[in-house]
N, C-alpha and C positions, 0 to 999 in steps of 0.2 A: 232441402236435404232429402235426398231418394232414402224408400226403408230399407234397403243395401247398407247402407254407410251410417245409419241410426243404429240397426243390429250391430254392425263392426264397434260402432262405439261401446255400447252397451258390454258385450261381450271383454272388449280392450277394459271395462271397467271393472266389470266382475272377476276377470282372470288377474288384473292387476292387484285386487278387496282381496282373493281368497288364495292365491298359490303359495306364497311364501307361510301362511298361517297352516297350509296343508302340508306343505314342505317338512315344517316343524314337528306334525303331527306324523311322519314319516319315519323321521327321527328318532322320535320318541319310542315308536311302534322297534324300530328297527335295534337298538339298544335294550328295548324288554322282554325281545323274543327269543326264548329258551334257544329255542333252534331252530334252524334252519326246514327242518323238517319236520316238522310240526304236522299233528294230522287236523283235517277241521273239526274233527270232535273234541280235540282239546285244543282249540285256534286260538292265540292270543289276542287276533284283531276282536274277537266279538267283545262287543260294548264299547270298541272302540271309536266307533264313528260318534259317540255320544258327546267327544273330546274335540270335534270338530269346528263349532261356533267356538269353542273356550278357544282354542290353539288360533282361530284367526283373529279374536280379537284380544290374548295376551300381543298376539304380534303388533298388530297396532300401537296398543298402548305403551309398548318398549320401543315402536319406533318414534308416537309422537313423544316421549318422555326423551329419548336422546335427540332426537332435532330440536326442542324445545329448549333441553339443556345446552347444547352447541350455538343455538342462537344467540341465547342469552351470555354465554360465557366468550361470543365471538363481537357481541355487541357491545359489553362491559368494558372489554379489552382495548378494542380495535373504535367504536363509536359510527361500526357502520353496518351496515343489514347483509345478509348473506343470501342468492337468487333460491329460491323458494325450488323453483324446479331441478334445479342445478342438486339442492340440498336433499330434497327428494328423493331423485335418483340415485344419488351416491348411496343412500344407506339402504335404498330398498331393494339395490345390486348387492349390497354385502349381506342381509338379508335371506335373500335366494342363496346365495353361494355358501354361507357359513354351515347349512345343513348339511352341503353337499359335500363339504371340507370335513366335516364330522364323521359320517358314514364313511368315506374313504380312510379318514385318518384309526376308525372304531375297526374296520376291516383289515388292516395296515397291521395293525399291532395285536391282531390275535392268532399270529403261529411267525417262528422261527423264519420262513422261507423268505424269499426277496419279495420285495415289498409290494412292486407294482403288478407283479404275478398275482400275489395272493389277496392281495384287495380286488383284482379283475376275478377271482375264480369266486370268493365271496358273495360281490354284488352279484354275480351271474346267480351264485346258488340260491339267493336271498331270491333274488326277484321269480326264480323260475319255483319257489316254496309254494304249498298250497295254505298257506297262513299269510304269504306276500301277495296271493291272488285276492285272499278272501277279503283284505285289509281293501285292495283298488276295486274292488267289485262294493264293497261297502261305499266307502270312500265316494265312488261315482254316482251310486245312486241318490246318498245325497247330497252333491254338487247337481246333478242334472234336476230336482227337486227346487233345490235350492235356487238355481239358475229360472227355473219355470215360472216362480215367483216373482223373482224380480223382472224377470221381462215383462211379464202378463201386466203388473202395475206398472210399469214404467209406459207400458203402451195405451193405457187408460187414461196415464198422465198425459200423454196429449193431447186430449181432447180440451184441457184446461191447465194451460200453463204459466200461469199469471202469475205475478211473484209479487202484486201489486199492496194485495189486501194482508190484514191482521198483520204478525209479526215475522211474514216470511220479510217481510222488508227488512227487516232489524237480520236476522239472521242471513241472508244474503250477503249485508251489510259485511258482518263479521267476517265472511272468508273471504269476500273480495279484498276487505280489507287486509289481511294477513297472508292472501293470496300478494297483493300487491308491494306490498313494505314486509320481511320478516323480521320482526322487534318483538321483542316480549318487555310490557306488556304489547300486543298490536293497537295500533291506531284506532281510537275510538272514531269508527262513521258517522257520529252524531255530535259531537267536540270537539275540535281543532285543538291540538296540544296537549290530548292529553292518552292517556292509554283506556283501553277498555277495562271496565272494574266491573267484572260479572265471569261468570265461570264460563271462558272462555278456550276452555283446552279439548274439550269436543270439535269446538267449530274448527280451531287446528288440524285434528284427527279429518275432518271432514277435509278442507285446503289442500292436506298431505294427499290424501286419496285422490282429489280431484289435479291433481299432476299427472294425470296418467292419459287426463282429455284436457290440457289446459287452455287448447285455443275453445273449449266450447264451456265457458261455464255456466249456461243456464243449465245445459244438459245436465253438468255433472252435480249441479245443487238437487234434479229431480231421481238422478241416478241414485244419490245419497241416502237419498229419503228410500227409495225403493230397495236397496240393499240391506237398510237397517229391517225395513218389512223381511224381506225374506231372510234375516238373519233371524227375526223372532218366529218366526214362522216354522224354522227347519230348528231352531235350538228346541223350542218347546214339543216341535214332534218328535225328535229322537230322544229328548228326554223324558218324557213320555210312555215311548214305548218301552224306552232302559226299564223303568222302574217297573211299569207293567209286569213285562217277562220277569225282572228281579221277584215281586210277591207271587205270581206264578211259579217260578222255579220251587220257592217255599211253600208252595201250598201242597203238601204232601196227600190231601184227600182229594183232590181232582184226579179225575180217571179218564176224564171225556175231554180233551184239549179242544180247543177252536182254534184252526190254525192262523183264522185274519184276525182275533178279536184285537190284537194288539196295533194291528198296523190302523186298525178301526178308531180304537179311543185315542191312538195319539193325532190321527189324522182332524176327527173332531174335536180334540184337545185345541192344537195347535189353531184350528178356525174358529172355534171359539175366543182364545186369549187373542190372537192377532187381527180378526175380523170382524169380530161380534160385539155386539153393542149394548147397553143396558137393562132393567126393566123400564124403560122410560116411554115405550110403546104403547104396554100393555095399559100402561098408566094413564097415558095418554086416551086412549081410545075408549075408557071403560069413563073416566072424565069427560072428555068432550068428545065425546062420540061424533058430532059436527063439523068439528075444527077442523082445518085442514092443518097436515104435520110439519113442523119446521124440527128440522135433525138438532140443531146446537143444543137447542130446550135441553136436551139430557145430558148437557153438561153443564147446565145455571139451574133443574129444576128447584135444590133446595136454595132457600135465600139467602143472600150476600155470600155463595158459595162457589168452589167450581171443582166438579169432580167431573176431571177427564180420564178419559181411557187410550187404548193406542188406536183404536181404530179411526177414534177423532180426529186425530194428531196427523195420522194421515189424508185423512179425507181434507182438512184444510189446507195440511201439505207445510206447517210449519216445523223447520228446521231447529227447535227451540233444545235445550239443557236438555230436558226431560226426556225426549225422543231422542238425542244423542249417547245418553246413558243404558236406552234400552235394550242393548247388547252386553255391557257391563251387568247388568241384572240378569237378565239371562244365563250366562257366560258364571255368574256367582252362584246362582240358582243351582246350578252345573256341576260347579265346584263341592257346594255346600253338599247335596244330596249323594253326587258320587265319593264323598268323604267320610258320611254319615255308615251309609251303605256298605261302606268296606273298610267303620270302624276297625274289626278285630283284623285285617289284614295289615294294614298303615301301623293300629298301637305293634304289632309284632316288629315290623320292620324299624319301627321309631326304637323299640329297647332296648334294639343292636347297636344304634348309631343315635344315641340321643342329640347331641353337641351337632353333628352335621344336620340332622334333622328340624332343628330347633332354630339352626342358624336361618335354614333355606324358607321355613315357611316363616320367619318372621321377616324376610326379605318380602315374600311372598306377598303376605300382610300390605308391608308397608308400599309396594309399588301401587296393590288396589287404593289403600288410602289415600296415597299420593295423588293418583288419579281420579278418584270421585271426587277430593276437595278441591279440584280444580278444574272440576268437569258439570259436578252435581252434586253439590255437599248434602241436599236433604237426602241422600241415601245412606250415610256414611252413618247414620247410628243403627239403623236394619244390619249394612253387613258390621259393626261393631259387636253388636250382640253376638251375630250366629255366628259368627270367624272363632268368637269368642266360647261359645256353647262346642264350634266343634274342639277345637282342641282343646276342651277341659274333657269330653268322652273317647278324647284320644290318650292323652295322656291321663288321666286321672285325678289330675293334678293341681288343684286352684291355683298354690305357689308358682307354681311351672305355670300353668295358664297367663298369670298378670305378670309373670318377667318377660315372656312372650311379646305379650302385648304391650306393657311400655317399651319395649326394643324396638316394635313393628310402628308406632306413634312415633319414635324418635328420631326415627331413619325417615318415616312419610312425612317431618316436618322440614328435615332436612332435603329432601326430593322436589318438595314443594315451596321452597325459596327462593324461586324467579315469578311464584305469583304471590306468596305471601307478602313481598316484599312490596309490593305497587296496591294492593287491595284492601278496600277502605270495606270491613265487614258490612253487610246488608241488612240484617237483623238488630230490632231494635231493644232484644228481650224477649221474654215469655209473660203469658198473664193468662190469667184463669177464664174456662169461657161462661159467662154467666148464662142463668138460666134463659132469658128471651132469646140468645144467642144459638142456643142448639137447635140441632134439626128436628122439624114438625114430621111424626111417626110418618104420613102418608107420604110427605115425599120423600125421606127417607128411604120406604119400601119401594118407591117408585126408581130409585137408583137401585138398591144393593136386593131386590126381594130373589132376583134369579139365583145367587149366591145362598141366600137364606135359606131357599128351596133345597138348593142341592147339599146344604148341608144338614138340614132338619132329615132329608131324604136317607145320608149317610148313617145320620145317629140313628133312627128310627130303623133302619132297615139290618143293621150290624150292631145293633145294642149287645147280644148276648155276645160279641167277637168283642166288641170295644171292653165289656167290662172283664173279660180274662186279661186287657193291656195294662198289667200293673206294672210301677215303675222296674220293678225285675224283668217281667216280662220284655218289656219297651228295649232294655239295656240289652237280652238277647236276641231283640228282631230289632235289629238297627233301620231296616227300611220304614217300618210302621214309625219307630221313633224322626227319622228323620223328616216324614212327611205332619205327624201331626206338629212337628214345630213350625213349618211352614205353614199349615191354616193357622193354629194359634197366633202366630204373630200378625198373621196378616189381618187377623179379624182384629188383632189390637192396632194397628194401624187404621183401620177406619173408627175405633172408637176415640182413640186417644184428640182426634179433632172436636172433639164432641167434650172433653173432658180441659184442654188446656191450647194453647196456638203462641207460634214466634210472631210478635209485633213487626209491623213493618209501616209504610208511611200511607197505606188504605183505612183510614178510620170508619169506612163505609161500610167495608169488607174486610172486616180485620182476620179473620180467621180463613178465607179463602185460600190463600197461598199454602196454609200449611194442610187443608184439608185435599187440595190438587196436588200437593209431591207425596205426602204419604198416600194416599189412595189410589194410587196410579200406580207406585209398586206394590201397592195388595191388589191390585187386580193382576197381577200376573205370578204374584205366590199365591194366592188362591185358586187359578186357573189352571196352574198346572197338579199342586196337588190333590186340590177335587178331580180333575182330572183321570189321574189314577187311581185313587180312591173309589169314586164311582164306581167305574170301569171294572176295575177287581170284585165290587163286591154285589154291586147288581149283576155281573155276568156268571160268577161261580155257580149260584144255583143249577145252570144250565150245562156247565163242565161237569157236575158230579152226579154220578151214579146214585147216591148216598140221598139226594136230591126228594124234600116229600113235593108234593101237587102245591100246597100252598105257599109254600119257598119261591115255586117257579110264578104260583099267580101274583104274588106278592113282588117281584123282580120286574114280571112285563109291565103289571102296573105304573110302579116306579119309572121304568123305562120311559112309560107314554107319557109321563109328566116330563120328564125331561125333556124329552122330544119336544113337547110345547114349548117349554121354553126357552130351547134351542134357537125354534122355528121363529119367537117372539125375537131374540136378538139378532140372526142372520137378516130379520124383517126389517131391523133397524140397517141394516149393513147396506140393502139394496137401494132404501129410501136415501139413505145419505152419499150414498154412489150418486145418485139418480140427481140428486139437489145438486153436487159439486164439483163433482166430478165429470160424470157422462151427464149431461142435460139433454134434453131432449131435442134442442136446440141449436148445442152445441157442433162446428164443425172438426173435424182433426188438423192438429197445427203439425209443427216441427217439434222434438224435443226439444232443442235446444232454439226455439223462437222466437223472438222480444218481439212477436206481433203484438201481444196486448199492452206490452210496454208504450210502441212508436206508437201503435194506432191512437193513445188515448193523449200520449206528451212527444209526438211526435220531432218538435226541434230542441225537446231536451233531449230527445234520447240521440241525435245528431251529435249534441254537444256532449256528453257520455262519449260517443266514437272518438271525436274529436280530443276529449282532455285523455284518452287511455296511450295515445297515439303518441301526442304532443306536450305532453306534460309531466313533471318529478309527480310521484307517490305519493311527497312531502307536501305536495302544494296545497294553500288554502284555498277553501271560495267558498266568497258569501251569495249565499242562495234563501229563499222565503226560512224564517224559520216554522217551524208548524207543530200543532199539537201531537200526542203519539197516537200509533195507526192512521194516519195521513200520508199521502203521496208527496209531502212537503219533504225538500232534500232527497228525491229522483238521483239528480245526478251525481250527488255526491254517495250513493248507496250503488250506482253499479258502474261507477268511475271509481269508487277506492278512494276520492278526494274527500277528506274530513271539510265540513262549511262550521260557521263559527260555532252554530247551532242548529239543532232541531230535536223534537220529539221530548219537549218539556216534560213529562208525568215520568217517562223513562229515565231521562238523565236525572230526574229529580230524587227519585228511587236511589238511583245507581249511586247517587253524589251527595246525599246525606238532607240535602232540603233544596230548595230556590234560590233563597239567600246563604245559603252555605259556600264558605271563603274556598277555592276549588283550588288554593294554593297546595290546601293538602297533598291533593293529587300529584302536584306534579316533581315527582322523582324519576319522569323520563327522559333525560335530558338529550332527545335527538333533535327535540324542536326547543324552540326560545318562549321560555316560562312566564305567560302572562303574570302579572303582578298583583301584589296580595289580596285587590279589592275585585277581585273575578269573582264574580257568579253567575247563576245561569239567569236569574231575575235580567241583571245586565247585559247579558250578552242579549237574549231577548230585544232589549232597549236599542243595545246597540246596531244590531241589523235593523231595526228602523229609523234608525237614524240613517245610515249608509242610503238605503230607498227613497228617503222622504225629505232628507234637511237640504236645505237651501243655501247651508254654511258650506263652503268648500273646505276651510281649512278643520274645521269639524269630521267633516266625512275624511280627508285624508288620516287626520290624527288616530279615528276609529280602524281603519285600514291596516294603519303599522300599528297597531296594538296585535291585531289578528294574525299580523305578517300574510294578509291577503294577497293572493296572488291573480283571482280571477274572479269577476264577480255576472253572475247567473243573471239575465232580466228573462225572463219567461212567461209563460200564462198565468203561472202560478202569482210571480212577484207582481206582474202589471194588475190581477186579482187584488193581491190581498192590499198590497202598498201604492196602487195607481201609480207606481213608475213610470217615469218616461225615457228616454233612451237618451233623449238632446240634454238631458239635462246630465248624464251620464259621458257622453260626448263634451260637453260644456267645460266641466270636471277634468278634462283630458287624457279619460279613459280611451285606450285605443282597441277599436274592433277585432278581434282573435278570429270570430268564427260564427257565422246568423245563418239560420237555416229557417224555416217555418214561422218567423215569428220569433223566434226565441233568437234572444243575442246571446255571445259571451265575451264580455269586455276584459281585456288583461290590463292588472294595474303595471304601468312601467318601471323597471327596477330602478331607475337615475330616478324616479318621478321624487320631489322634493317639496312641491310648493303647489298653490293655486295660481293660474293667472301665467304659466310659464310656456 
């Protein structure tokens, strides 16, 4: 693949991820604008581009939530899957066009004259306004920002496009699978028969997108990942710099403006939260000054822990829950702060039209909740609270608050009843974390000390500004209010791990899981509000006349510590580039490449070509089963074809235990319901029986339990089970397809008996 035709793709990607969310935002812009002739000193687009990450991925999540719903009310009905790209396109054509139907129709109906006239003499006036210029002159700069990012990583990502290791396997898994069969639940990759029971409606969202490159989907899995980078990337710079300008605008004793500082602290905002790495460096090297550096350490430094960030995430390149919400955080981030901010504008317009307003955000509400609980539930108590904080400072109202909000629960549990309905919860409980449990101060400091800094920095440096914020105060400067809720909670997110954790089936690592989903969205409420915070209040000294000598020596100071510790995290960014990404070693592949795939399983990935070509969605095959993060179950991970089993610690998680009766699960009835005494202990059992016994009529019986259709012998299976092929053959299994060494035997649909 020439980098002609990898650009084209790339571009086909991003313009497919971002026009109709921009369309929207056009929309919007186009119905709230006074007039036509607006000057740019009173422009309605400014602070509009802020709405840009929100408007692309409200659109998403309205498109995966009605394709979602259509599947599942076409599959209920009808008992059959509906073509994924076919489904696609249809709604992401009505999509684009529905804006445009708007505007004409918003144009149509504002003067007496004939219709098709005066919506032609509108659009014209509209677009040729210096408020319709300023809005695409915004508009592009951050699309072309936007676009820079995601190309720039996507082009890195070739240097390393394995999809082999850690849990991209698993997430792969998920689209190819829902890429392949549209059902809700989708086909679990790692269980025959039964649906995926994990929050699975991201990797959807992800599927839906990658319709737009369907014949190339390694591409579009690196694509994904690079998008949602430069979706955190341009959300946290322009939001950013909104607020920036917003406590500038209020800072009535500045006299001496700096006309970059903003474009400054959101640029190193946004590289910081999306690039930047720990104190785990600094930690490192004052520790073992000798040691050579391994990147992951700073996301296991404290024990039986894991406290990832996004740049991790990237850097190993897994497609996992967490990384797929990181746009819905943002994107709420967004919300919450531009709500906050223009508290007294929204309460004024809420008092006119309470009933209409009341209805629409608790719609509003309930589409976010809908969507985290079925994307990424550990965020739904974060935006629980602040959904809930902002419209109690909108309205005033606690009563009005909690009617709200049970409205907004009622409707999101109703939305979310094609996954509630299949999903067998994951948490085992809560329980208190005892003291040996908690985190040791030093490594502690070795994760969060950069954060610590920059906020000791803040208090220390703006004590006499902090202590005039009384809760009066706070209530008439909504932007201070809305940012110090944003460090406060986030700092209680990384506490609350420390203080209490949901049980799950790691007895090792019991508190891990919760201390990785809350600390991952506090590293990006506290990245962006320190952010501004910072920014405003170490630079003012420098903006004001008013300004003594030790204000200013007092600010650089401050400054140069930050700067170190800047330097200490971007230090982490290069090293972990350098390790995973770019090696030194490394050559440049294709985006969309299965060299690392074939080079290592070369006639399974044959047989991969092979079953995508030649085979139902539906089909089984039994293949090695293997522990999780193993290359065990290749083919059935990027064929789409569910094998009996694999990746035991996972489905054991997902499925309640080992020996747990897996009859629960199955309320999908597009495959035939193994029977009561399934579990994955036995299915385990039962794939080595299939490789190993000598009974024929044994190994058939296990076969039609699975409804196996094709059975995998490969490096793997001759490995782990010393299979042999004659004896497969013997059996009167017939040859499908052998390439390298690896066969794939089809069991015969007449096939009945041994010996026939």
């Amino acid at each position: 693949m020439n980098l002609l035709l990898e650009f084209l793709l790339a571009a086909c990607y991003f313009l497919f991820a971002t026009l109709p969310g921009i369309a929207w935002l056009i929309l919007l812009f186009y119905i709230k604008s006074p007039s036509v002739d607006a000057k740019v000193n009173n422009d309605p687009s400014e602070g509009l581009e802020v709405l840009t990450v929100v408007s692309q991925h409200f659109f998403w999540v309205l498109l995966t939530l009605t394709t979602w719903w259509v599947a599942w009310a076409y599959q209920s009905t009808l008992s059959a899957p509906l073509g994924f790209v076919g489904l696609a396109s249809v709604f992401y054509a009505a999509a684009l066009l529905i804006p445009l139907l708007l505007v004409f129709w918003f144009s149509a109906t504002k003067s007496s004259k004939p219709r098709w006239r005066t919506c032609s003499h509108q659009l014209m006036q509209f677009a040729a306004s210096e408020s319709a210029r300023g809005l695409a002159i915004r508009l592009g700069q951050v699309l072309l920002l936007q676009f820079a990012v995601f190309l720039g990583w996507s082009f890195l990502r070739k240097y390393n496009p394995e999809l082999l290791s850690l849990e991209k396997f698993m997430d792969y898994g998920f689209i190819e699978s829902i890429r392949n069969y549209v059902a809700v639940p989708p086909i679990d990759p790692f269980l025959s028969g039964y649906g995926i029971n994990y929050y699975y409606l991201g990797h959807w969202l992800s599927a839906l997108r990658s319709a737009s490159i369907y014949k190339f989907p390694i591409a579009a899995y690196h694509f994904e990942m690079s998008f949602i980078l430069s979706q955190l990337f341009i959300g946290v710079f322009v939001l950013v710099r909104y607020c920036f300008r917003r406590l500038r605008a209020n800072d009535i004793s500045r006299t001496s403006p700096m006309n970059y500082s903003a474009a400054v602290v959101a640029f190193l905002g946004a590289c910081f939260v999306s690039f930047g790495g720990n104190a785990h460096l600094f930690y490192h090297f004052i520790k073992f000054p000798s040691k050579a550096y391994w990147f992951p350490t700073a996301t296991r430094l404290i024990p039986a822990s894991i406290h990832e960030f996004p740049l991790y995430s990237f850097v190993v390149n897994d497609l996992h829950a967490h990384v797929l919400a990181i746009t819905q955080n943002i994107s709420l981030i967004t919300l919450f702060l531009l709500g906050a901010f223009n508290v007294k504008e929204v309460a004024k317009s809420w008092s006119k039209r309470p009933l209409l307003y009341s209805c629409l955000w608790a719609c509003v509400q309930a589409m976010i909740f809908a969507y985290g609980a079925a994307s990424h539930s550990w965020d739904l108590p974060t935006w629980g609270v602040l959904l809930f904080f902002l419209t109690w400072i909108t309205t005033k109202s606690i009563k009005h608050t909690f009617l709200m909000s049970l409205m907004a629960a009622f409707c999101s549990v109703f939305l979310t009843f094609p996954f509630m309905e299949t999903f067998f919860p994951i948490p085992k409980g809560f329980a208190w974390v005892s003291a040996d449990m908690r985190s040791p101060l030093p490594e502690w400091l070795g994760v969060w000390s950069l954060h610590l800094i920059f906020i000791v920095i803040l208090l220390s440096h703006s004590r006499n500004q902090i202590k005039r914020l009384t809760p009066s105060v706070l209530i008439q400067n909504p932007e201070y209010l809305g940012l110090s809720v944003l460090v406060l909670w986030g700092v209680l997110l990384i506490a609350i791990p420390e203080i209490v954790y949901v049980k799950d089936i790691y007895s090792s690592h019991p508190r891990a899981n919760t201390m990785f989903k809350f600390t991952y969205l506090s590293w990006m409420l506290l990245g962006v509000a320190l952010s501004v915070l910072l920014g405003h209040y170490l630079l003012s000294p420098f903006e004001r006349l008013s300004s003594t000598k030790k204000m200013v020596v007092q600010s650089t100071l401050a400054l140069v510590v930050v700067a170190i510790a800047l330097a200490g995290s971007f230090g982490y960014t290069f090293l972990a580039i350098r390790s995973q990404v770019v090696r030194p070693q490394s050559q440049m592949n294709d985006i969309n490449s299965n060299t690392p795939q074939s080079l290592k399983f070369p006639g399974e990935w044959a047989i991969v070509e092979y079953l995508k070509s030649n085979s139902l969605p539906t089909d089984v095959i039994a293949a090695a089963a293997g522990d999780s993060y193993s290359t065990m179950g290749i083919v059935s991970v990027f064929s789409g074809r569910a094998p009996i089993i694999t990746w035991k610690v996972h489905e054991w998680l997902w499925r309640g235990g080992l020996s747990a009766e897996l009859s629960y699960f199955c309320k999908n009835k597009r495959l035939p319901c193994p029977d009561a005494a399934d579990t994955i202990t036995r299915r385990y059992n039962d794939v080595e029986t299939i490789y190993t016994s000598n009974d024929c009529q044994t190994v058939l019986q296990t076969l039609k339990r699975y409804s196996v259709r094709y059975i995998v012998l490969g490096m793997q299976e001759q490995t782990k089970y010393k299979a042999d092929q004659h004896r497969m053959a013997a059996f009167g299994m017939t040859v499908a397809f052998i390439s390298n060494d690896a066969i794939l035997f089809e069991v015969p649909k007449d096939y009945s008996g041994c010996g026939e």
